[in-house]
N, CA, C and O atoms as a Tinker XYZ file with bonds, in Angstrom:
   360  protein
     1  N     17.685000   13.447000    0.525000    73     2
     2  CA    16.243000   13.589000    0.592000    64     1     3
     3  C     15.633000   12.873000   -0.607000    63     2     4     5
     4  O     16.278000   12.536000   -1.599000    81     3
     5  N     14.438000   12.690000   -0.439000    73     3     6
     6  CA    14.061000   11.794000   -1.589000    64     5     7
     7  C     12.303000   12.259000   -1.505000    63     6     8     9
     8  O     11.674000   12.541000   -0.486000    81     7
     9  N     11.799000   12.221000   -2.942000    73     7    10
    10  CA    10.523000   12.608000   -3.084000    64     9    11
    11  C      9.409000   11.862000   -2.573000    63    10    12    13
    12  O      9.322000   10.753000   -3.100000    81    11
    13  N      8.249000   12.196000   -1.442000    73    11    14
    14  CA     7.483000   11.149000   -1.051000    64    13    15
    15  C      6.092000   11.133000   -2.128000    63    14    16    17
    16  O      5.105000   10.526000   -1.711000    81    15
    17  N      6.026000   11.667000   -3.239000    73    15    18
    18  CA     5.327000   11.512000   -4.136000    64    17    19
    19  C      5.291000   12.084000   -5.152000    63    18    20    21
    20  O      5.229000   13.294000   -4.936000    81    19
    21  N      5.302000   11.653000   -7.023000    73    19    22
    22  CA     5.356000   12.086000   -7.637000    64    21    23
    23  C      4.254000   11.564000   -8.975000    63    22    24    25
    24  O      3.284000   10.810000   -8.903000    81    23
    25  N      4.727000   12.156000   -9.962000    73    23    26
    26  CA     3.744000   11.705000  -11.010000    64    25    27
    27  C      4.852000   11.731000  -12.648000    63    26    28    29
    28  O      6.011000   12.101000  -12.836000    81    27
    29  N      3.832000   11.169000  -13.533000    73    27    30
    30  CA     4.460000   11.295000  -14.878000    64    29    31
    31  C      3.923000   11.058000  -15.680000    63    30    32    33
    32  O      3.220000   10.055000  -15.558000    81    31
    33  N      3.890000   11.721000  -16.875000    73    31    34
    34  CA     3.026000   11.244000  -18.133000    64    33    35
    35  C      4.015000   10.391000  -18.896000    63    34    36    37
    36  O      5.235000   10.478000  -19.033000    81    35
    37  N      3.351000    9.764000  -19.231000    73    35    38
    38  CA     3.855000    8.649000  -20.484000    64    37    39
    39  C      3.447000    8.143000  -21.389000    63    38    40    41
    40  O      2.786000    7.112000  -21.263000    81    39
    41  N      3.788000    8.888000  -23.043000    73    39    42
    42  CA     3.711000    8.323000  -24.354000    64    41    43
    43  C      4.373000    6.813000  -25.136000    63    42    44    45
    44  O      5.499000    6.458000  -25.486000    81    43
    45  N      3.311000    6.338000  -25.165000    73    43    46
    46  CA     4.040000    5.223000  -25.685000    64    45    47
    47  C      4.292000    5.730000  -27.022000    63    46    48    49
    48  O      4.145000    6.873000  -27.456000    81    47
    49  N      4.750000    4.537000  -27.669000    73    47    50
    50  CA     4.997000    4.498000  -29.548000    64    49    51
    51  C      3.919000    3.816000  -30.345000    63    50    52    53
    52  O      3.729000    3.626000  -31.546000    81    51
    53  N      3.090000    3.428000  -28.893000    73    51    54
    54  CA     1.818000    2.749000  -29.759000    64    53    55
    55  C      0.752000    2.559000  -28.136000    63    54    56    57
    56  O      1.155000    2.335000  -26.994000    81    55
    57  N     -0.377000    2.713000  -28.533000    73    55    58
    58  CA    -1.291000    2.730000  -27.757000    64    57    59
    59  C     -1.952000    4.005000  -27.246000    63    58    60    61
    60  O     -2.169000    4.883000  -28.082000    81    59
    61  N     -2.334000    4.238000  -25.844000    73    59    62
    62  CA    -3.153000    5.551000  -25.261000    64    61    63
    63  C     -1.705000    6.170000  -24.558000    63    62    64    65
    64  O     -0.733000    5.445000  -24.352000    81    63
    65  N     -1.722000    6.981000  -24.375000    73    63    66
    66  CA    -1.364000    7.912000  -23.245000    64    65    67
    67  C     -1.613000    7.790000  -21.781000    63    66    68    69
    68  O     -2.737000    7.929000  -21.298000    81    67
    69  N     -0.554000    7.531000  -21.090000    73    67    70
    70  CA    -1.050000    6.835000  -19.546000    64    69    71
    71  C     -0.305000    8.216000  -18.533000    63    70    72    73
    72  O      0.801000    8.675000  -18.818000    81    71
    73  N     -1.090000    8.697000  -17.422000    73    71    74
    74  CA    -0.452000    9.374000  -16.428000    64    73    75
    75  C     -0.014000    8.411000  -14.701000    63    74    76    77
    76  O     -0.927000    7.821000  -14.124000    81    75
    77  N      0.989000    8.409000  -14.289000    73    75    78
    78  CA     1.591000    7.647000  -13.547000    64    77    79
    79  C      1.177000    7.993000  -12.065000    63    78    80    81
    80  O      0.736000    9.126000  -12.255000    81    79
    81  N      1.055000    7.806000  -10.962000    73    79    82
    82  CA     1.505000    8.252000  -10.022000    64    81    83
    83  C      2.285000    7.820000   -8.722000    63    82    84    85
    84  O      1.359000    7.830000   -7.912000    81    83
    85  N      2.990000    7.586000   -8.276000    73    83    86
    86  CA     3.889000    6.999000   -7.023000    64    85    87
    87  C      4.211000    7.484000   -6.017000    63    86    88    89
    88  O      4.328000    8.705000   -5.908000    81    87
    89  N      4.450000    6.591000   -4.965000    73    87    90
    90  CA     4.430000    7.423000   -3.866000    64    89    91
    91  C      5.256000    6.497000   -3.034000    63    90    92    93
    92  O      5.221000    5.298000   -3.311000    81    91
    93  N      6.279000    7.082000   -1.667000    73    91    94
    94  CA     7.528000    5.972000   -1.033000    64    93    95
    95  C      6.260000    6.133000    0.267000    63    94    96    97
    96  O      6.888000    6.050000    1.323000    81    95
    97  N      4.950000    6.302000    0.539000    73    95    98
    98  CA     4.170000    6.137000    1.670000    64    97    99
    99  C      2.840000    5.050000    1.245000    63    98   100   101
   100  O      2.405000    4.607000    0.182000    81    99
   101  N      2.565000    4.939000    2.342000    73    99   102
   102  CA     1.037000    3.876000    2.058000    64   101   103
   103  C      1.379000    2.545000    3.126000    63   102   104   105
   104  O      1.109000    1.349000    3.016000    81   103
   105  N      2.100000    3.321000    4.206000    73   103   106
   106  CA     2.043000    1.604000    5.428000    64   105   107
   107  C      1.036000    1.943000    5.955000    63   106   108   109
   108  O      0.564000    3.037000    5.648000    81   107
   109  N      0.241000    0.938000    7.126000    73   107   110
   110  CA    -1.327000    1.097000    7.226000    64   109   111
   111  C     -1.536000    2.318000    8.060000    63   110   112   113
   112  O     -2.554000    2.916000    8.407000    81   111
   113  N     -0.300000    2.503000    8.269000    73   111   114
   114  CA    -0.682000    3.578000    9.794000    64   113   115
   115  C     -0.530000    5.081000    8.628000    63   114   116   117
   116  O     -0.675000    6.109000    9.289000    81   115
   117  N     -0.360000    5.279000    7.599000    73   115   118
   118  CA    -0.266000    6.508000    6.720000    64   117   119
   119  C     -1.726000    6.726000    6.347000    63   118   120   121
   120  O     -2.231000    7.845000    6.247000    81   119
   121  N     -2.420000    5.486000    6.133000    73   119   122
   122  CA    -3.597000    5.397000    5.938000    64   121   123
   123  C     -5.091000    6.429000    6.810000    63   122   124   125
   124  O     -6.212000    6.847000    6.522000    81   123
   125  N     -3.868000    6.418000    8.290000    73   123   126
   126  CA    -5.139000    7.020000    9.062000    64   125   127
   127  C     -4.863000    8.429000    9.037000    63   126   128   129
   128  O     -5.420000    8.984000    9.983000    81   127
   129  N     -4.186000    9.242000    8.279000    73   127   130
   130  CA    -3.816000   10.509000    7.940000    64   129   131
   131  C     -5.055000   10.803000    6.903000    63   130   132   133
   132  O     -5.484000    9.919000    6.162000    81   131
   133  N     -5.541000   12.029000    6.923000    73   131   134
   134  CA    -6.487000   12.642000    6.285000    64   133   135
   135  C     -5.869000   13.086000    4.947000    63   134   136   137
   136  O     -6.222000   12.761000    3.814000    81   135
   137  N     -4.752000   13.995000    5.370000    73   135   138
   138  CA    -3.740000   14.375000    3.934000    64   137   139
   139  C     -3.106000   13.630000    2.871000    63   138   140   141
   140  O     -2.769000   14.101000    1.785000    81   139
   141  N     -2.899000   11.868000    3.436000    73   139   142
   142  CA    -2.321000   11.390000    3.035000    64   141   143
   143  C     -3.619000   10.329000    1.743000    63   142   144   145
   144  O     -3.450000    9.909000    0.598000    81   143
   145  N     -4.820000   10.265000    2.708000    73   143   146
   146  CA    -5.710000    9.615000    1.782000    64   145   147
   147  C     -6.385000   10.826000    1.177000    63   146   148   149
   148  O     -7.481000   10.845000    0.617000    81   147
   149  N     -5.729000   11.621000    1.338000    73   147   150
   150  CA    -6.703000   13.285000    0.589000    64   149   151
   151  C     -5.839000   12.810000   -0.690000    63   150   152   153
   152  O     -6.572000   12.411000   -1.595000    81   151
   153  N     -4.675000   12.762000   -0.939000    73   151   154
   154  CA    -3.520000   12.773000   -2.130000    64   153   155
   155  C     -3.749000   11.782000   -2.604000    63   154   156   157
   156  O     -3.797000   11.949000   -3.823000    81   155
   157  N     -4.070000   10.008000   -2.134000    73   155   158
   158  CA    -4.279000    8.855000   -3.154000    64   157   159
   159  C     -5.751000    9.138000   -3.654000    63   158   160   161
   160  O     -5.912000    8.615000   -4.756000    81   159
   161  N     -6.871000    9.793000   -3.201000    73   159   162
   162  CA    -7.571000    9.835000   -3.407000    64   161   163
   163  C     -7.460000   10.996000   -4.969000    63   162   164   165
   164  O     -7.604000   10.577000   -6.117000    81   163
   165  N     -7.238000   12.141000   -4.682000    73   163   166
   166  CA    -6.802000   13.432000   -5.959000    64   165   167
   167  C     -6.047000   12.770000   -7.287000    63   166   168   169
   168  O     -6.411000   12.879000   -8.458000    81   167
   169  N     -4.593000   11.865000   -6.638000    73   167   170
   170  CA    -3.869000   11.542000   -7.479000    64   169   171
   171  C     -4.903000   10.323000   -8.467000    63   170   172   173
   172  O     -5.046000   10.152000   -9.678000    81   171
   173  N     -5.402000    9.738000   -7.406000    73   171   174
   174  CA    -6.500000    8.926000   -8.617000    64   173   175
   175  C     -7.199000    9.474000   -9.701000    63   174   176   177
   176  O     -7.177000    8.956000  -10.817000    81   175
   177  N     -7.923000   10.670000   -9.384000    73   175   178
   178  CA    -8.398000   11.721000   -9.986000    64   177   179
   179  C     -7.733000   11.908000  -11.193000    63   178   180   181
   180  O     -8.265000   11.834000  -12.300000    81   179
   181  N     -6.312000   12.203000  -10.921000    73   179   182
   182  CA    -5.460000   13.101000  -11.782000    64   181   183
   183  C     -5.293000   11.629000  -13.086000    63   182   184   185
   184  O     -5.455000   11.657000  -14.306000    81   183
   185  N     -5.001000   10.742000  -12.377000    73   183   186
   186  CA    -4.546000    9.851000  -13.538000    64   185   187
   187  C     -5.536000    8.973000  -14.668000    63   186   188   189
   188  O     -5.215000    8.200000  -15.571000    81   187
   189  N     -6.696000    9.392000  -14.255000    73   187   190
   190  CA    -7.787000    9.093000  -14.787000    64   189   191
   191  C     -8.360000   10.160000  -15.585000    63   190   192   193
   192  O     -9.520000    9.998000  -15.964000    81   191
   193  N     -7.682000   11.333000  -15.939000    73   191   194
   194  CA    -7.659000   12.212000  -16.342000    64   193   195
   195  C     -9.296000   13.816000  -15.763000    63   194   196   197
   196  O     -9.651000   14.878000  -16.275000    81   195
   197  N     -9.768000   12.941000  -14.401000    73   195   198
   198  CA   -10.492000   14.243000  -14.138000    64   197   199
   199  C    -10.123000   14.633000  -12.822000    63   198   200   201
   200  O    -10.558000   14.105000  -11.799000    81   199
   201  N     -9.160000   15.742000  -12.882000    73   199   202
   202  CA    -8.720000   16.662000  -12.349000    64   201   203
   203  C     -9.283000   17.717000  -12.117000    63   202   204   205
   204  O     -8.895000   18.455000  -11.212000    81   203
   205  N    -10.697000   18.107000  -13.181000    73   203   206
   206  CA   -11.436000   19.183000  -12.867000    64   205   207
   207  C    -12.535000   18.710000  -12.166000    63   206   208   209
   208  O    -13.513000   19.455000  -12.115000    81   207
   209  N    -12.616000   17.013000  -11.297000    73   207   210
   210  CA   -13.633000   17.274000  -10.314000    64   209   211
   211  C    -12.980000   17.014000   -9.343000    63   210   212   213
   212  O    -13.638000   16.238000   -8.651000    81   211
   213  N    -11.693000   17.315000   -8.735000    73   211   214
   214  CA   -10.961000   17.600000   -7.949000    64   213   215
   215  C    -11.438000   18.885000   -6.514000    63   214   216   217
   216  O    -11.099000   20.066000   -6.598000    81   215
   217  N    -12.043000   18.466000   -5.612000    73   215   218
   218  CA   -12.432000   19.289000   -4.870000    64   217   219
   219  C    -11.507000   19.819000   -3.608000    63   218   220   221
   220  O    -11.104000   18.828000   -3.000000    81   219
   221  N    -11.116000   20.826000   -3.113000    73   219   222
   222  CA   -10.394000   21.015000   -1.991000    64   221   223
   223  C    -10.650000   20.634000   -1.092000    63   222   224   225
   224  O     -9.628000   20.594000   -0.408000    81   223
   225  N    -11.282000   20.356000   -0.688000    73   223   226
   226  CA   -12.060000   19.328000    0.603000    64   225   227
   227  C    -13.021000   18.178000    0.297000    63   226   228   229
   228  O    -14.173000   18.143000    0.731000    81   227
   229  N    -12.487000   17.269000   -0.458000    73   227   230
   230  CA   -13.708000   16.356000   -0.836000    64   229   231
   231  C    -13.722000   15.357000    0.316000    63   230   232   233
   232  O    -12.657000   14.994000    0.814000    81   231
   233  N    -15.097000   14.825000    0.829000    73   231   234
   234  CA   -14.837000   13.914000    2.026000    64   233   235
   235  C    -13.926000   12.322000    1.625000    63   234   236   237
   236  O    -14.326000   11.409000    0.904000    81   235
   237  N    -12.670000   12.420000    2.347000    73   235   238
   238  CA   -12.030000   11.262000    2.491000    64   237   239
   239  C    -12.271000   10.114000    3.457000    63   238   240   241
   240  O    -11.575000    9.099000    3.432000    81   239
   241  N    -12.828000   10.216000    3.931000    73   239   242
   242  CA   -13.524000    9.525000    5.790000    64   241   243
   243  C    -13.172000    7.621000    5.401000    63   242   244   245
   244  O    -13.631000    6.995000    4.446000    81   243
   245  N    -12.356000    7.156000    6.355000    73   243   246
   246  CA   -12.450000    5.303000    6.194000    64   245   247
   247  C    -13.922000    5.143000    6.068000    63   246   248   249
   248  O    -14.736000    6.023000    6.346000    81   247
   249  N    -14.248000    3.766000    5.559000    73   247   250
   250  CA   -15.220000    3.683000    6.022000    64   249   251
   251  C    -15.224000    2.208000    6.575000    63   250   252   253
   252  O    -14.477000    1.264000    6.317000    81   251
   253  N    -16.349000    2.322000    7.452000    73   251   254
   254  CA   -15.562000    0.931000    8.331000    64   253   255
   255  C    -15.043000    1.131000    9.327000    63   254   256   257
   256  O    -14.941000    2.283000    9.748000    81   255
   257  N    -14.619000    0.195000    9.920000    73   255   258
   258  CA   -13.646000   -0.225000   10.768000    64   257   259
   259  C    -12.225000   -0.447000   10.754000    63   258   260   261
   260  O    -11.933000   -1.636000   10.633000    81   259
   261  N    -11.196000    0.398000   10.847000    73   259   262
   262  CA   -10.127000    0.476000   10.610000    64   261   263
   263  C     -9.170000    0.553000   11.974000    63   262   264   265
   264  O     -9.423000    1.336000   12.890000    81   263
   265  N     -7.907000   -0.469000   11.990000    73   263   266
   266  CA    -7.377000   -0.332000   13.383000    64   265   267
   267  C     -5.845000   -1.135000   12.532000    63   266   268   269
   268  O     -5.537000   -2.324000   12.449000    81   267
   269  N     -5.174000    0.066000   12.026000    73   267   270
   270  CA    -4.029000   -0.435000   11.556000    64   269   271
   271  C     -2.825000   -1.444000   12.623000    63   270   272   273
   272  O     -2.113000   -0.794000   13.389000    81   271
   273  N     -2.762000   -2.096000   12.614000    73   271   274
   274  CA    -1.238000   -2.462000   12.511000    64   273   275
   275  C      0.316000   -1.393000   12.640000    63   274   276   277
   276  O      0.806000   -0.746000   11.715000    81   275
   277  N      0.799000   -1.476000   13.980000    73   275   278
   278  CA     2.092000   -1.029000   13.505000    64   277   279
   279  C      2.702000   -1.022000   13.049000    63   278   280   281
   280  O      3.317000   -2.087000   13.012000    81   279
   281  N      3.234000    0.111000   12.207000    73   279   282
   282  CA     4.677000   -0.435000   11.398000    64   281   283
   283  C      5.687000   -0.532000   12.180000    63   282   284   285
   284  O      5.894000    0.497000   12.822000    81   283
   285  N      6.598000   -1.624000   12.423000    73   283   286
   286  CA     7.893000   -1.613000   12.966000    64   285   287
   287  C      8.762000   -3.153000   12.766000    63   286   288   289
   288  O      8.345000   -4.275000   12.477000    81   287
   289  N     10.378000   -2.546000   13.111000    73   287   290
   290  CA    10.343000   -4.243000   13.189000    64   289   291
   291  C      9.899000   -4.822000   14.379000    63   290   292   293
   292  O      9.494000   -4.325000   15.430000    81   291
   293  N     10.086000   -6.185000   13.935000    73   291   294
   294  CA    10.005000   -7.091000   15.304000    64   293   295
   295  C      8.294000   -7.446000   15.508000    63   294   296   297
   296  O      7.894000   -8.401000   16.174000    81   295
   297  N      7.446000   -6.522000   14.827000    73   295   298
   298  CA     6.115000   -6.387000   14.515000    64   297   299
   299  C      5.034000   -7.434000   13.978000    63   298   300   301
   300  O      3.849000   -7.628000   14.250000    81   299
   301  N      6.052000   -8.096000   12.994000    73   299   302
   302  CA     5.398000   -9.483000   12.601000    64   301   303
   303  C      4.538000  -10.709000   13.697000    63   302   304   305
   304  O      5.084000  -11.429000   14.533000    81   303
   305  N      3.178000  -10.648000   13.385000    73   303   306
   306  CA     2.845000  -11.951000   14.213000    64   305   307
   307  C      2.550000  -12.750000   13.106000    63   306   308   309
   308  O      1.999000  -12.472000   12.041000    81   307
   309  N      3.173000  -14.152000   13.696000    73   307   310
   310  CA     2.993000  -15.661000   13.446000    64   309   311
   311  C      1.310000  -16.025000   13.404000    63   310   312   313
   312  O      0.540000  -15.848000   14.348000    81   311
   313  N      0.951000  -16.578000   12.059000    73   311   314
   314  CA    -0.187000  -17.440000   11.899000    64   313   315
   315  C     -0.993000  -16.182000   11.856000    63   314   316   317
   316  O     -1.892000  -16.513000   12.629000    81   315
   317  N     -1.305000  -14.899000   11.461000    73   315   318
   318  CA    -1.645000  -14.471000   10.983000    64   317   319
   319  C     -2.676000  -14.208000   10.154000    63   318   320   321
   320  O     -2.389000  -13.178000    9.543000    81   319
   321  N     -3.926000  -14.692000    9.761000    73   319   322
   322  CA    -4.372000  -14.636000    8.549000    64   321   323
   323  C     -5.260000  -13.833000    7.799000    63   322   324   325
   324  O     -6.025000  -13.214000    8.538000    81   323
   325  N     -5.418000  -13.639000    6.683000    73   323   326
   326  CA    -6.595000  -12.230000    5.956000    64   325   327
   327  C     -7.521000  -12.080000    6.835000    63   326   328   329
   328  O     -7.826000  -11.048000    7.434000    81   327
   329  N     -8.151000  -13.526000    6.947000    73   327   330
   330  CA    -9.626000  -13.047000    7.431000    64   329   331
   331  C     -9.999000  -12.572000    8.487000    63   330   332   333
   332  O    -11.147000  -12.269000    8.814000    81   331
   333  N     -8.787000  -12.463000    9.225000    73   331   334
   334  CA    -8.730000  -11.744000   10.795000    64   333   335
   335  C     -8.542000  -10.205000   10.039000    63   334   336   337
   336  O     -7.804000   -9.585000   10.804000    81   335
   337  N     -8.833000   -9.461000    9.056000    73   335   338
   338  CA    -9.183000   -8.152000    8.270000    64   337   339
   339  C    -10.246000   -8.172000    7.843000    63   338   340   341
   340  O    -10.970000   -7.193000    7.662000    81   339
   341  N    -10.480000   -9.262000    7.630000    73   339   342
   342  CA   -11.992000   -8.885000    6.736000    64   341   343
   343  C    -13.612000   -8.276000    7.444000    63   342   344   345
   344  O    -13.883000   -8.595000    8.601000    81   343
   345  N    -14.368000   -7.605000    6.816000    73   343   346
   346  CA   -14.859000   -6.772000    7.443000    64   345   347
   347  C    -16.353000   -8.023000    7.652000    63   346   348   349
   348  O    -16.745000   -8.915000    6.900000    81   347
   349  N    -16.776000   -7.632000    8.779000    73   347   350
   350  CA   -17.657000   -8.500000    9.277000    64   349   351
   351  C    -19.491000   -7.660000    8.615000    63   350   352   353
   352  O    -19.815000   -6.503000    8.883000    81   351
   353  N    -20.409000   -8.699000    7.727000    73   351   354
   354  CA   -21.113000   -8.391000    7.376000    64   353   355
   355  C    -22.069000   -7.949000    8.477000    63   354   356   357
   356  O    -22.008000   -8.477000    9.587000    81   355
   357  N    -22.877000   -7.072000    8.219000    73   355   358
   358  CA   -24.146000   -6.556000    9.499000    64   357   359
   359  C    -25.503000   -7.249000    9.335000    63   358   360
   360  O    -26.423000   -6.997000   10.114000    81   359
């Protein structure tokens, strides 16, 4: 088994004090999970050191237009490019 997210503080020998956070999730389709952008969203929180405006339900909502991509193999399409993501101005 292996941890799907963790954290860490870290003292250097010179400089600030940095808090870490990592995670083995974040393919696009994790993205459309509420819990999962509830946690990058908190953990941001945490490592920026305000944790006390950490809300139990703070709204996470995409915004936009979002239509992930499968993860799988064999999944890759040819010619591909960003701007077939990019969000179309109104």
């Amino acid at each position: 088994m292996m941890p799907i997210a963790w954290v860490k503080s870290y003292s250097p020998s010179e400089g600030k004090k940095a808090r870490i956070f990592s995670t083995t999730m974040g393919s696009s389709q994790d993205l459309e999970n509420e819990g999962f952008r509830r946690l990058l969203v908190n953990a941001s929180y945490w490592c920026i050191g305000l944790e006390d405006k950490i809300e139990g339900k703070s709204k996470v909502d995409i915004v936009g237009e979002f239509k992930p991509r499968k993860f799988a193999f064999g999944g890759f399409e040819k010619e591909l490019k960003p701007d077939v993501h990019a969000m179309k101005a109104e």
